[in-house]
Backbone as numpy.savetxt, mean C-alpha at the origin, in Angstrom:
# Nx Ny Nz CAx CAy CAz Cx Cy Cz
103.76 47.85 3.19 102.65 48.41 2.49 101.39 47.99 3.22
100.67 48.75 3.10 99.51 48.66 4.38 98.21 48.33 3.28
97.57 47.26 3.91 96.32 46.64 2.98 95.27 47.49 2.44
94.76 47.82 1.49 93.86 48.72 1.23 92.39 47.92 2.10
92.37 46.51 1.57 90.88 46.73 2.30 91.63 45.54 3.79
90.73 45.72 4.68 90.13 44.83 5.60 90.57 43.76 5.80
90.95 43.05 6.51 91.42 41.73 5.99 90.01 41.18 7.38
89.26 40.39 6.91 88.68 40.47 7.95 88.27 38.73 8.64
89.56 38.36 7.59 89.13 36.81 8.23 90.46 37.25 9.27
91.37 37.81 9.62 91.75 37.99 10.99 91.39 38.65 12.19
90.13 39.05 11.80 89.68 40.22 12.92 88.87 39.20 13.74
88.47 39.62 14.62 87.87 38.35 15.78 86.85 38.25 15.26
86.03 37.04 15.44 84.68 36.76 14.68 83.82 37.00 15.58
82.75 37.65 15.15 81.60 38.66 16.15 80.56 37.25 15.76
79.72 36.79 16.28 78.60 35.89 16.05 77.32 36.95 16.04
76.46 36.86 15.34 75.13 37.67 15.44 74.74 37.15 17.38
74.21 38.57 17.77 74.10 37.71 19.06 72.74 36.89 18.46
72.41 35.95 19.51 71.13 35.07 19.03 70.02 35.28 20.42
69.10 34.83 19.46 67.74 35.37 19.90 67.04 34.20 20.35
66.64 34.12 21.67 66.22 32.90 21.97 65.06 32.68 21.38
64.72 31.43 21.40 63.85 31.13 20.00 62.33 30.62 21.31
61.59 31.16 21.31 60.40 30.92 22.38 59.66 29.48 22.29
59.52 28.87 23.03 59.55 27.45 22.78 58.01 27.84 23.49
56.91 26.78 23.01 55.64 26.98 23.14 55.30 26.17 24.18
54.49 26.72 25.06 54.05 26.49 26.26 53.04 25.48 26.18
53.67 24.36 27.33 53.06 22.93 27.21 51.38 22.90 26.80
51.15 21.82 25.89 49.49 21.96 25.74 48.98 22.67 24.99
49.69 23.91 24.27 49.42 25.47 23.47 48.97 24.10 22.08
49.90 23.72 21.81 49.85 23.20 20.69 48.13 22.04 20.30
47.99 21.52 21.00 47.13 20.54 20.73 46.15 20.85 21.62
45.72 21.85 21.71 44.76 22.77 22.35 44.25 23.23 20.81
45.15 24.25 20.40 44.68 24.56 18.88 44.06 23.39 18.51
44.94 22.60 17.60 44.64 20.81 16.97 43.48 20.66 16.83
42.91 20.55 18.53 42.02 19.73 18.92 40.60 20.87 18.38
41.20 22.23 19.02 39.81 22.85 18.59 39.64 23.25 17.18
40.31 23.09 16.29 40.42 23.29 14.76 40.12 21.99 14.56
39.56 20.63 14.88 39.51 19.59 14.42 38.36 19.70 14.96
37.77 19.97 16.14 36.69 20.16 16.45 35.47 21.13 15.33
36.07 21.75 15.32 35.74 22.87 14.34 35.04 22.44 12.59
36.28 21.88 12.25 35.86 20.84 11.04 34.79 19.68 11.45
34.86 19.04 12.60 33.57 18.36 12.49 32.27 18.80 12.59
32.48 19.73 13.53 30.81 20.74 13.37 30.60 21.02 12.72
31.31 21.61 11.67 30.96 21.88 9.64 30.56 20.54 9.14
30.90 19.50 9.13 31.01 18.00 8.51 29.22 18.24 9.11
29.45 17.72 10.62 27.83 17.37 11.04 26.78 18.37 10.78
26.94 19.52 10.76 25.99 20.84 9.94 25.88 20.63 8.64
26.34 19.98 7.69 26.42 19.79 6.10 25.38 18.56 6.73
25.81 17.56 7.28 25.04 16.14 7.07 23.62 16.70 7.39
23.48 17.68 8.83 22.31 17.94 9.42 21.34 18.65 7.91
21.99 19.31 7.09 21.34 20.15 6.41 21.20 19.17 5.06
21.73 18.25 5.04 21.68 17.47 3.40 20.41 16.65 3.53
20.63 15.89 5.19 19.45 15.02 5.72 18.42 15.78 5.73
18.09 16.76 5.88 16.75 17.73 6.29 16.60 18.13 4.88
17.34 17.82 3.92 16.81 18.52 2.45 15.75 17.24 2.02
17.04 16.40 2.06 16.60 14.89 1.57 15.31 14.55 2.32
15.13 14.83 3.20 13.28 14.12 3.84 12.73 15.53 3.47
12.64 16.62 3.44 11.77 17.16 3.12 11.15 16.67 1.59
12.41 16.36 0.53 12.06 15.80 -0.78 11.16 14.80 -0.88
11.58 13.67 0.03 11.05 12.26 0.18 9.37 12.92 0.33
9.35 13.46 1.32 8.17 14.06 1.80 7.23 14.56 0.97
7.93 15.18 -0.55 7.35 16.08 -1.21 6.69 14.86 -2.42
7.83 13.83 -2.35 7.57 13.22 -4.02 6.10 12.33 -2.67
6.02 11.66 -1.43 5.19 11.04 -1.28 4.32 11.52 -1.37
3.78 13.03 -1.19 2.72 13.60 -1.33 2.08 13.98 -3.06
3.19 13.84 -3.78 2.65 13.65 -5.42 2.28 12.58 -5.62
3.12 11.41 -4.90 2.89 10.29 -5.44 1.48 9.99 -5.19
1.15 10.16 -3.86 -0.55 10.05 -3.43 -1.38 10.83 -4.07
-1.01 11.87 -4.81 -2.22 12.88 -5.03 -2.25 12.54 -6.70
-1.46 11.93 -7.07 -1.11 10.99 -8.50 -2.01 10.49 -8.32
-1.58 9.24 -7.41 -2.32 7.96 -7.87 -3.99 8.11 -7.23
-4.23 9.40 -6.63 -5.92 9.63 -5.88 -6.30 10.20 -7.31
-5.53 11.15 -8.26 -6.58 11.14 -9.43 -6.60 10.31 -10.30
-5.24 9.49 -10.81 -5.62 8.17 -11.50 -6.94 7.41 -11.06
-7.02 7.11 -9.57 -8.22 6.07 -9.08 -9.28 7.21 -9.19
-9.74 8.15 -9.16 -10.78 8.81 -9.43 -11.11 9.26 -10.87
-10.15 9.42 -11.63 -10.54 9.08 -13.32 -11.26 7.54 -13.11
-10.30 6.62 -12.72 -11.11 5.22 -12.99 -12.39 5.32 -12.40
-12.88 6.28 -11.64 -14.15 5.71 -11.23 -15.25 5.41 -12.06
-15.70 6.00 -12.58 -17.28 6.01 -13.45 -16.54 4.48 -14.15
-15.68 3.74 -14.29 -15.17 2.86 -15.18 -16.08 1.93 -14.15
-15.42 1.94 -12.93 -15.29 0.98 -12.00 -16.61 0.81 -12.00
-17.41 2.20 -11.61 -18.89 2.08 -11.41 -19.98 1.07 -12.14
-19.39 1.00 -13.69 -19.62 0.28 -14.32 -19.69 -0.87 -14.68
-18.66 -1.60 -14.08 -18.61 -2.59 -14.09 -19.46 -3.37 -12.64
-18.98 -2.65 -11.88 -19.98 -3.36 -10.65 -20.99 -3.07 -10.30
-21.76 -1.69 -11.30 -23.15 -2.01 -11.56 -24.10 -2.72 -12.76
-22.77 -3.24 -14.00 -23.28 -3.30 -15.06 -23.39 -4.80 -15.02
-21.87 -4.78 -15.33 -21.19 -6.19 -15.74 -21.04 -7.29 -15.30
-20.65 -6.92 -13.53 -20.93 -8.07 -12.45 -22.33 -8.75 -12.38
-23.24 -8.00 -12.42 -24.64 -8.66 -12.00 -24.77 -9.22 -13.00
-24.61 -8.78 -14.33 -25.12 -9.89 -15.53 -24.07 -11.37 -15.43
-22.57 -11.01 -14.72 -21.51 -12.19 -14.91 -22.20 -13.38 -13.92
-22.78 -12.77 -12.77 -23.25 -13.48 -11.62 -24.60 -14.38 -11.69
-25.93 -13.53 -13.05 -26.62 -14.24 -13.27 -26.07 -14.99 -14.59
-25.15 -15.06 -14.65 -25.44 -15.98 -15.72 -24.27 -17.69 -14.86
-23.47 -17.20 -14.19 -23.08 -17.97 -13.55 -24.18 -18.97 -12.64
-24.51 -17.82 -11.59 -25.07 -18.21 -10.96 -26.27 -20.16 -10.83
-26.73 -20.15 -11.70 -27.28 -21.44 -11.93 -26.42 -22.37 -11.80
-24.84 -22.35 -12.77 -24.02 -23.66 -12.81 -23.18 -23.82 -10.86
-23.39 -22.35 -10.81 -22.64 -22.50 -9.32 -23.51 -23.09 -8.28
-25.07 -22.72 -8.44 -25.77 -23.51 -7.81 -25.56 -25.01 -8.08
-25.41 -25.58 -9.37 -25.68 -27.30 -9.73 -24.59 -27.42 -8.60
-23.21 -27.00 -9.06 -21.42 -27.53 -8.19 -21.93 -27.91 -6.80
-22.40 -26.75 -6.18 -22.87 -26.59 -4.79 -23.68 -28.07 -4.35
-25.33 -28.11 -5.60 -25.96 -29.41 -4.85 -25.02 -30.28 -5.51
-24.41 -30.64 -6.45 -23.33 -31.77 -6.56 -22.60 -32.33 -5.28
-22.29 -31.35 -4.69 -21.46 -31.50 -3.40 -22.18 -31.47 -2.34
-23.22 -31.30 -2.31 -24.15 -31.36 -0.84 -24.43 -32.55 -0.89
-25.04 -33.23 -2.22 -25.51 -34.86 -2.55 -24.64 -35.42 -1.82
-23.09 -35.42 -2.19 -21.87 -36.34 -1.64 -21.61 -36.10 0.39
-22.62 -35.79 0.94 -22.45 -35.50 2.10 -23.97 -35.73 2.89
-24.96 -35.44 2.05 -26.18 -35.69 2.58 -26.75 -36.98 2.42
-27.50 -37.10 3.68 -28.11 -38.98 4.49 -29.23 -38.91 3.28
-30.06 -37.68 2.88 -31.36 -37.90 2.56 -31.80 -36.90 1.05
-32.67 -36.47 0.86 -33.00 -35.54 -0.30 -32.85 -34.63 -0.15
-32.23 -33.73 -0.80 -32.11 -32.45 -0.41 -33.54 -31.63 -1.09
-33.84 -30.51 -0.77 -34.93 -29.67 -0.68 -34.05 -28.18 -1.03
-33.94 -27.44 -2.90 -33.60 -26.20 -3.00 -34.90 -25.38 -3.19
-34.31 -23.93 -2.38 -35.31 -23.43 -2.54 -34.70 -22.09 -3.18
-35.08 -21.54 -4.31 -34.82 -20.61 -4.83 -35.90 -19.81 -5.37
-35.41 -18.26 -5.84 -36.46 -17.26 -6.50 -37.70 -17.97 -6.98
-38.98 -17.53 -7.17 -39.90 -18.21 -8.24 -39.51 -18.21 -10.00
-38.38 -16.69 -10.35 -37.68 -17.08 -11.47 -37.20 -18.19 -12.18
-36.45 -18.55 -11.00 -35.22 -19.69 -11.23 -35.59 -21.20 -10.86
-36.95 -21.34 -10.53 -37.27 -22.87 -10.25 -37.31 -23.54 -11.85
-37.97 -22.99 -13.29 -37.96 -23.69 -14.37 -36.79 -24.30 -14.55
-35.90 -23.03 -14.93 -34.37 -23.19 -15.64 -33.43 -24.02 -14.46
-33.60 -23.81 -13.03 -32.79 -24.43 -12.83 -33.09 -26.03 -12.59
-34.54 -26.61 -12.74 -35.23 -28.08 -12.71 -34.36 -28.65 -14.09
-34.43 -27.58 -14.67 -34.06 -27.87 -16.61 -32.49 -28.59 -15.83
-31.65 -27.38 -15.55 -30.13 -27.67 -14.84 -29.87 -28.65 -14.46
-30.73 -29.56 -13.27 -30.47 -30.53 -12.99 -30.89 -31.79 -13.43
-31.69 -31.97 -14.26 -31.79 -33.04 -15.29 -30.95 -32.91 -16.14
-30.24 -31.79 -16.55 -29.42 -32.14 -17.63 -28.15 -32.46 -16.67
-27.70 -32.37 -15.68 -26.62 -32.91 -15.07 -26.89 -34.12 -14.06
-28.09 -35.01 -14.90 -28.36 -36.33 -14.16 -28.74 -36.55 -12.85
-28.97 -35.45 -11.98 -29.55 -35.35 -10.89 -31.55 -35.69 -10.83
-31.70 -36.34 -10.23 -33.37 -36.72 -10.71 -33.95 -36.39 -9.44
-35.16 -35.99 -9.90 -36.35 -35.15 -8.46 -36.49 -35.38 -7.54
-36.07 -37.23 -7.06 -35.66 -37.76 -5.88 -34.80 -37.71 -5.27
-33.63 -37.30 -5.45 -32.37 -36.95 -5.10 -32.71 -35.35 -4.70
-32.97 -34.55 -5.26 -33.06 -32.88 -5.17 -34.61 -32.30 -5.86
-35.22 -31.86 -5.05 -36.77 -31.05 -5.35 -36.18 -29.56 -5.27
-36.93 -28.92 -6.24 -36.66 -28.05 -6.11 -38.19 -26.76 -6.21
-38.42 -25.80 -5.53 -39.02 -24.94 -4.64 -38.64 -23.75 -4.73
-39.68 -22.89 -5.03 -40.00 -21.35 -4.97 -40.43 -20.80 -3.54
-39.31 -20.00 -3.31 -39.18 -18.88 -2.21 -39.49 -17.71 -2.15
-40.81 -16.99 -2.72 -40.94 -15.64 -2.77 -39.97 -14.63 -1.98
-39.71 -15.34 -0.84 -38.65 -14.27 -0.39 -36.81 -14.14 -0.48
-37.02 -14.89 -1.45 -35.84 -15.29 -2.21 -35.46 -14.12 -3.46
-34.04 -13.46 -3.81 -33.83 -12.65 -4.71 -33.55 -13.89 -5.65
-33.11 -13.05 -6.41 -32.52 -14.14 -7.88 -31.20 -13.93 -7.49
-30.66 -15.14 -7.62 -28.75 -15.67 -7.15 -29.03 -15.42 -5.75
-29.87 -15.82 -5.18 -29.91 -16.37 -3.64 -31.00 -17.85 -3.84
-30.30 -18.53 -3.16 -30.90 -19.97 -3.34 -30.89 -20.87 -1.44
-31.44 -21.64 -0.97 -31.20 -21.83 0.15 -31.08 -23.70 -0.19
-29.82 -24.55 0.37 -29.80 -25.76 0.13 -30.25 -26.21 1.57
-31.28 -27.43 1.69 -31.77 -27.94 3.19 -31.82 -29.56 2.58
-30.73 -30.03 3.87 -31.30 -31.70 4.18 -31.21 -31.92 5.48
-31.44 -33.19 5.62 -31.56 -33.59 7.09 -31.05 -32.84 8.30
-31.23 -31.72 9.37 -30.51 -30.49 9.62 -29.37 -30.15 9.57
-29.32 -30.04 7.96 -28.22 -29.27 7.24 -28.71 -28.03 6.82
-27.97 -27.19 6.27 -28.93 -25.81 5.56 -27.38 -25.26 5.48
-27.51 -25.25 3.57 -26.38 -24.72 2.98 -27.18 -23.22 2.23
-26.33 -21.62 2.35 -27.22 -20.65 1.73 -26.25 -20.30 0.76
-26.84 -20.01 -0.60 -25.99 -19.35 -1.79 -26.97 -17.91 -1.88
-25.45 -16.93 -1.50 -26.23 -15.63 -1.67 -25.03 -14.77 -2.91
-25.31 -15.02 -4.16 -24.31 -14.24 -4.81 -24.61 -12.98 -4.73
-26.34 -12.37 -4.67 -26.67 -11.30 -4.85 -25.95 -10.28 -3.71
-25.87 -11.14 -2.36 -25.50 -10.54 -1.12 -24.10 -10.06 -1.73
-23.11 -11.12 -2.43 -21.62 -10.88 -2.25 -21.68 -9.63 -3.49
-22.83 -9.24 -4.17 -22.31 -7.79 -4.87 -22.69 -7.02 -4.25
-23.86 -6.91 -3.15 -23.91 -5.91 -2.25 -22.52 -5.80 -1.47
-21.93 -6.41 -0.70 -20.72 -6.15 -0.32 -19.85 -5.51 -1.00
-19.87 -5.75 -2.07 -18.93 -5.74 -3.20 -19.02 -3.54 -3.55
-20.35 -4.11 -3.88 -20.99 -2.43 -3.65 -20.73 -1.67 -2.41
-20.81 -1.85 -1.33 -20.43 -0.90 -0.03 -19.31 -1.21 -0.18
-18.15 -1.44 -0.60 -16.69 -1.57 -0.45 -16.31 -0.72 -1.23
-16.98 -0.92 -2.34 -16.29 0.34 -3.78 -16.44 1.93 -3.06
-17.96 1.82 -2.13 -18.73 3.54 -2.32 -17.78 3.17 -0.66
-17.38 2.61 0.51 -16.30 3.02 0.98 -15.15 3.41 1.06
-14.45 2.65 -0.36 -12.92 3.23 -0.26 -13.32 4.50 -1.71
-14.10 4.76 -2.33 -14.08 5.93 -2.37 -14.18 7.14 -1.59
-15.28 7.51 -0.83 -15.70 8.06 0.39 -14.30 8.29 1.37
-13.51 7.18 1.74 -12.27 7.35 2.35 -11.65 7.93 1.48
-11.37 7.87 0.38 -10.11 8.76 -0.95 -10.77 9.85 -0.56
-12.18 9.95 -0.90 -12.67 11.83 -0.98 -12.25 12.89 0.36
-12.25 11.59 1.25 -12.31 12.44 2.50 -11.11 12.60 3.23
-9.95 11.89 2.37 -8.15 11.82 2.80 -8.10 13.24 1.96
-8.61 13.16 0.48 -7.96 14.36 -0.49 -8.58 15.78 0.08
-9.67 15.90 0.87 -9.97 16.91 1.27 -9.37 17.15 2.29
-9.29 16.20 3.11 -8.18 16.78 4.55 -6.51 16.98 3.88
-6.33 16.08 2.98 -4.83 17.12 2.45 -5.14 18.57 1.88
-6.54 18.40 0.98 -6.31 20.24 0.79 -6.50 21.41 1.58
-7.45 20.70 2.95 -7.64 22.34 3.89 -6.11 22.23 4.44
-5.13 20.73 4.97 -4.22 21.04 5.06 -2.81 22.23 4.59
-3.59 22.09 3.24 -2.04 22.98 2.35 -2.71 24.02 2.62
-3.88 24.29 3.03 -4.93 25.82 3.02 -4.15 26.22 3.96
């Protein structure tokens, strides 16, 4: 009786023919690698280039508020300021002024051979004769002398060629050209930032 099907585990075994499998040409490989890794870092350093260039432009932006902040804070304060170092100082200075003179001849006494000789405003010769009797200093030790060309809180101390000068009036003039300079510099920074942004 003859097989209906096939019997085909006796028939010779055919193998698929095979297909040579292409083996990649030396270097192909890590040629790619290298330039796909290359690739990712130029993205990496283009992100940093562009994060860094955000970040200082910011920095850049808050320093320029921060200055233009704090230039109108200090220019609100002005008329304050004005006030005080035209009002308040000169009255703090004359009223000082006398005891800072006594300290001064206190300490010239402890250094000088002979009498000292003050010479101050024609104002200030009563009150400050009064000054030094009440701090036990007596007319022989320290005379004291009207300088018509003397302001009030300018006093000149002289002994044997010594010559000590108290100028408080001078140190608020300074005091005064310093204020109307670093204003003048603010006015004249805030105007060169605004024709700038112009």
């Amino acid at each position: 009786m003859t097989a209906l099907l096939e019997d085909f585990g006796r028939s010779a075994r055919h193998s698929a023919p095979s297909m040579p499998i292409p083996e990649p040409e030396d270097g192909r490989f890590d040629d790619g690698y290298n330039a796909g890794w290359d690739d990712a870092m130029a993205q990496v350093d283009e992100e940093q280039t562009r994060v860094g260039a955000q970040l200082a432009d910011r920095l850049i932006q808050l320093s320029g508020e921060h200055c233009d902040l704090q230039g109108a804070l200090i220019a609100d304060l002005e008329p304050a300021l004005r006030d005080i170092f035209d009002k308040i100082l000169p009255h703090a200075v004359e009223r000082s002024f006398h005891a800072t003179l006594v300290e001064e001849i206190t300490s010239a006494l402890e250094s000088a051979n002979g009498q000292l000789r003050i010479l101050v405003s024609p104002e200030d010769v009563s009150a400050l004769s009064r000054l030094l009797t009440h701090a036990g200093i007596p007319p022989d030790q320290a005379i004291v002398a009207a300088e018509p060309a003397l302001a009030m809180s300018q006093a000149l101390i002289r002994w044997t060629g010594q010559e000590r000068r108290i100028d408080l009036d001078g140190v608020l003039s300074d005091m005064d050209a310093a204020l109307d300079t670093y204003f003048a510099t603010l006015n004249r920074g805030q105007n060169a930032a605004d024709v700038k942004e112009a």
